[in-house]
N, C-alpha and C positions, 0 to 999 in steps of 0.2 A: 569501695576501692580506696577511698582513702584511709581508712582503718587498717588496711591490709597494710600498705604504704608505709603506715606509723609504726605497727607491728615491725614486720621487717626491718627499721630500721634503728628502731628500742633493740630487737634481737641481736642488730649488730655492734648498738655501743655496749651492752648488756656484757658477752662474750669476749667482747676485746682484750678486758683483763685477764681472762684465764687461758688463752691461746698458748702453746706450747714453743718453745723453740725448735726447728728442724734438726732432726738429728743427723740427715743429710749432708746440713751446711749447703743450701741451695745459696747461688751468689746471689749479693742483695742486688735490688732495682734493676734484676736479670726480664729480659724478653721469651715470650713461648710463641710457639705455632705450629696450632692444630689440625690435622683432616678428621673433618665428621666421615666416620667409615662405616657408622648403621645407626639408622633413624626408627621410628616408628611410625609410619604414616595415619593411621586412624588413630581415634580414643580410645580412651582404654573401655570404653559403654562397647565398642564393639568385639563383639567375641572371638573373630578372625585377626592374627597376629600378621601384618603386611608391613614387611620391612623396603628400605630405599638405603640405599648404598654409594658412600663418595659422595657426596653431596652437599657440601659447606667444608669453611675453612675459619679458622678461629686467628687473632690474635690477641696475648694478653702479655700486658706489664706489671709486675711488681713493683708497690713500693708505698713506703711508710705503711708496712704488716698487711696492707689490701692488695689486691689486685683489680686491675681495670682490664674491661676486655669487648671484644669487636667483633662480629662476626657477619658473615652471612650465608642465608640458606638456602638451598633451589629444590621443592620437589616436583615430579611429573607424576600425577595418577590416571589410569590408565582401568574405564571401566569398560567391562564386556557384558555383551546379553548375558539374560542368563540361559541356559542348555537344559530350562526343565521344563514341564507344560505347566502353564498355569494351574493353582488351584481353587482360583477362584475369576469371575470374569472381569473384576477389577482390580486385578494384579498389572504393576505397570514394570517397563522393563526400561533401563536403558544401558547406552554405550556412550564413548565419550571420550575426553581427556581436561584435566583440569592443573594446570602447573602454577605455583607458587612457590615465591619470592619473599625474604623476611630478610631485614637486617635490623641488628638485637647492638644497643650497645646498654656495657654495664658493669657494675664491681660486685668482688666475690671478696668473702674471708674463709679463709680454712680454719681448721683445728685439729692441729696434729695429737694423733693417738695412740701412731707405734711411728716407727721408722719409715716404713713405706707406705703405710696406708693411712690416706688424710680426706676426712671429710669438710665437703664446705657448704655453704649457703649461697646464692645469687642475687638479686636483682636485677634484673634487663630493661631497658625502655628498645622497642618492638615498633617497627614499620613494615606493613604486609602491601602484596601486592598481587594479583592472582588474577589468572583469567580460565575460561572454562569453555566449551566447545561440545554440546553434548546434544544428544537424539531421543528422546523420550516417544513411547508408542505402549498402545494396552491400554487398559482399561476398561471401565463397563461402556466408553463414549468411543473407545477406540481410535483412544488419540496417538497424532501421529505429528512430533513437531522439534523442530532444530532450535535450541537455546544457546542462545552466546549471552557472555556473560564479562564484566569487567568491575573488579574491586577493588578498593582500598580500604586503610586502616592503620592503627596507631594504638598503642596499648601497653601492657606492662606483661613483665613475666617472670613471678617467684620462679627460683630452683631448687632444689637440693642435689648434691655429687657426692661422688667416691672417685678419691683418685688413689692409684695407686703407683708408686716411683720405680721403678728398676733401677737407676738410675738418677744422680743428679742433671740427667741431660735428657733422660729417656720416663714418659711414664703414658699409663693410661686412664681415661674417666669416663666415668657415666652417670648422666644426667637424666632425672625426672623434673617436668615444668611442667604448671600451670600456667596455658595463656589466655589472659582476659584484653579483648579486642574489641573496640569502637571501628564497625566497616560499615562502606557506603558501597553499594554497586549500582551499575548501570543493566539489564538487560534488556536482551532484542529476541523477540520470537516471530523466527523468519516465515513461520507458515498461518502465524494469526496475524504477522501484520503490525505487530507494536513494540511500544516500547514502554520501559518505565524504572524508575530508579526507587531503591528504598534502603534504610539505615538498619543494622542489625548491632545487636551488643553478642559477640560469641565467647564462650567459654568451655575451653577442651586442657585433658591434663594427658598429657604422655606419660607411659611407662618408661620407656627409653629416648629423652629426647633425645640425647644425641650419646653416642660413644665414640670419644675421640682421641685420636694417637698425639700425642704431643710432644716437642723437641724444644729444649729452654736450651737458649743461648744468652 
């Protein structure tokens, strides 16, 4: 992590000198503020594309050539049995709900390329929060049992974007991120009776983290 860290940040002083002037004429040490309008909920390891809609709000400030920026993120996921017979007697099945919570703060550089279309890079420092509510049954033991579940964590999260301008006022972007997360959870499994807590380190990369509508004033 910390290599990563250094990286990204050699990247940024590295670039700083070849960064372009806006041909827009964006005003300087101007304000934005975004709606995330479509997420990607799973990794990209899983082969079903499951988008989330509306769901975060960004803000960010210009100034001296960087941007700083703020955000936060809400999703609900939402599992169902599945609707086919097992194929094997230790196939398990569940239902559920699992929502989280993330607030990302961080600075980005661009690097203008044409007039409207500007690529940039990220950095986030990430705070997660999530809880989960789910029913697991099947198996060759034919288990059958309610897991609740409560976590947290703290982490980082490279980016890369495209954004692109319509407008000095109006534009849009799409982010892919890597987040690498330090979480602790609690659960309770209410039909064995117990409880227990344990530390995981998670790493997932979105295709789409977020696409968002943005309005710079």
């Amino acid at each position: 992590m910390k290599r990563l860290l250094i990286y990204t940040f050699a990247f940024f002083a590295i670039t700083q000198a070849y960064s372009q002037n806006d041909t827009i004429h964006l005003k300087e040490n101007s304000w934005s503020i975004g709606a995330i309008i479509l997420q990607e909920q799973n990794s990209f390891k899983n082969k079903e594309f499951l988008p989330s809609y509306f769901n975060g709000i960004v803000l960010k400030k210009d100034w001296n050539k960087f941007t700083y920026r703020i955000a936060i993120e809400y999703k609900k996921n939402i599992d169902n049995p599945d609707n086919v017979i097992p194929e094997c007697c230790d196939q398990m099945s569940s239902e559920g709900t699992v929502k989280d919570v993330m607030v990302r703060v961080g600075i980005e550089k661009d690097f203008v390329m044409k007039k409207h279309f500007v690529p940039y890079v990220a950095l986030d420092l990430i705070g997660v929060k999530s809880y989960s509510d789910m029913h697991l049954s099947g198996g060759f033991w034919g288990i059958n049992e309610e897991i609740k579940s409560k976590a947290y964590g703290i982490g980082i999260a490279p980016t890369i974007g495209f954004e692109y301008r319509f407008t000095r006022f109006l534009s849009l972007a799409i982010e892919s991120r890597l987040r690498l997360v330090q979480m602790k959870s609690n659960e309770t499994h209410y039909y064995g009776f117990y409880q227990y807590s344990k530390s995981r380190f998670e790493k997932t990369f979105n295709r789409i983290s977020a696409l968002t509508l943005n309005y710079r004033f």
